[in-house]
C-alpha positions in Angstrom: -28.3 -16.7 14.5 -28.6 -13.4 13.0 -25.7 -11.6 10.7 -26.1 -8.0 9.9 -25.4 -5.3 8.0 -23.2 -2.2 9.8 -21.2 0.4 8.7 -18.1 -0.4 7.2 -15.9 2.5 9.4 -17.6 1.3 12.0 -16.8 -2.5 11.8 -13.6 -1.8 10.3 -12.1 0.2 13.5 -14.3 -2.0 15.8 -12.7 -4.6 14.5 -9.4 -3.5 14.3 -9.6 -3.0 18.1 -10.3 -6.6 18.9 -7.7 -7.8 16.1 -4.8 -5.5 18.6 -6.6 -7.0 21.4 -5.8 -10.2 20.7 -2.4 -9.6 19.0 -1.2 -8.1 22.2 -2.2 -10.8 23.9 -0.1 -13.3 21.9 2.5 -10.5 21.0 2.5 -8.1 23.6 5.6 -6.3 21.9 3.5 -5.3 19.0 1.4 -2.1 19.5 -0.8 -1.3 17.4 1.3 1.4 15.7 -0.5 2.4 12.5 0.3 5.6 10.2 -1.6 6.9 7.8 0.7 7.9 4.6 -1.1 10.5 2.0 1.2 12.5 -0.3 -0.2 14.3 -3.7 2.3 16.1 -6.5 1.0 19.5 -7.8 2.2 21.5 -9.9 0.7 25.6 -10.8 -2.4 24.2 -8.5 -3.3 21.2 -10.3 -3.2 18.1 -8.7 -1.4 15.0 -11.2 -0.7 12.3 -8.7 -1.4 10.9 -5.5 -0.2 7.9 -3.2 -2.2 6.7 -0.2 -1.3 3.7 2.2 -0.2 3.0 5.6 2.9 2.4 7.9 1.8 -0.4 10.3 4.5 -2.4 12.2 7.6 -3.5 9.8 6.3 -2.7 7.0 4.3 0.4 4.4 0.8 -1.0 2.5 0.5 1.2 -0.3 -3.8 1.3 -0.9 -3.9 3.5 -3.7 -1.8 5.2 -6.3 -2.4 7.1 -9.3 -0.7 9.5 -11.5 -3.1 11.6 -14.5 -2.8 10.4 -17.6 -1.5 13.5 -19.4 1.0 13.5 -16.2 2.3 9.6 -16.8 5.8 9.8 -18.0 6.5 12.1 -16.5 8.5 11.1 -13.1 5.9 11.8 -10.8 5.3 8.9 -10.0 8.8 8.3 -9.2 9.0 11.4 -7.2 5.5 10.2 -5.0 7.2 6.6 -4.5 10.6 8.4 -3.4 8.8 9.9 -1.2 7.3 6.8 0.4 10.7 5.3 0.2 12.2 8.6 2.1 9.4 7.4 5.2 10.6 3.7 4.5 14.1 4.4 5.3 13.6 6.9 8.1 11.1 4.5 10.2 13.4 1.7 9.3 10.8 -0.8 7.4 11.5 -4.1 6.0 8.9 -3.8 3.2 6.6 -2.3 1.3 3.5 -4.2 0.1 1.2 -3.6 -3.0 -1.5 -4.7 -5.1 -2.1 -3.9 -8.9 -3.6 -5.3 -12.3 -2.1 -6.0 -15.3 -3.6 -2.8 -16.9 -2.1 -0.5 -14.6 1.2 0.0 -14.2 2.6 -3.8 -13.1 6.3 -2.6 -15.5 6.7 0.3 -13.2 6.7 -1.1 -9.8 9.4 -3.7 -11.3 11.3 -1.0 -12.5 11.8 0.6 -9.4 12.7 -2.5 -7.6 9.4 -4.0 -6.7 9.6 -8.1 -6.8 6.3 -10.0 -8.6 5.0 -12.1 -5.1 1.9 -13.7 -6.6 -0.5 -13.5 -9.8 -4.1 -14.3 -9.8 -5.0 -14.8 -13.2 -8.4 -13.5 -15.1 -8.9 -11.6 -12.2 -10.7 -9.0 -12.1 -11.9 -10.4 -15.6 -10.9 -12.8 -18.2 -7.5 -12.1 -20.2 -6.4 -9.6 -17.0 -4.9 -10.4 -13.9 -4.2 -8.9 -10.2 -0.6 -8.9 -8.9 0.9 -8.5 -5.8 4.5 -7.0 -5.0 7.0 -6.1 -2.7 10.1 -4.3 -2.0 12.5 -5.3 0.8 14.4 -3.1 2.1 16.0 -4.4 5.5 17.4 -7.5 6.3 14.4 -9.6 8.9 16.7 -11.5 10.8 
């Protein structure tokens, strides 16, 4: 047996492939329709916040988010997720998905209607913990 080390583009989209392979296989309704979502809010050429993530089947995985902190407070961050939420509605998604930690901004995402799904505690270290949210938007059945 031998296991070794690749490039992680490389193994991701290889095995990306063979995970649509298969689903099509089982699911051959579901095509392997990804989107890549990237917004940034500027204002007089300075860049304060940015939102990164994905549109992939029913539903938008947000990866990354981040608004400066002389910038927080400010709405941006509303303005970035209303944004996402304008692509939500128009592509007609049940949900988006997210992960943060209880430094970041956990009160905000539940403030703009994202629901607390799970809570791994003294993650990434003791005394803080990882959450994971969603927002539904379309009825699944």
């Amino acid at each position: 047996m031998t296991i070794k080390e690749i490039d992680y583009n490389e193994n991701r989209e290889a095995t990306l492939a063979e995970l649509d392979n298969y689903t099509q296989a089982i699911l051959p309704e579901l095509a392997n329709e990804s989107k890549s979502i990237s917004f940034y809010y500027e204002e007089e050429g300075t860049i304060l916040g940015r939102i990164v993530g994905f549109l992939h089947w029913d539903h938008i995985q947000i990866e990354c988010f981040f608004v400066s902190e002389e910038a927080r407070g400010k709405g941006i961050g509303l303005s970035l997720f209303a944004k996402v939420e304008e692509l939500a509605k128009e592509n007609k998604v049940a949900y988006i998905l997210l992960e943060t930690m209880s430094f970041n901004a956990p009160r905000f995402y539940e403030n703009i209607g994202f629901k607390r799904l799970a809570t791994i505690k003294d993650s990434p270290v003791k005394n803080e913990h990882r959450y994971f949210y969603l927002k539904e938007y379309q009825s699944r059945e």
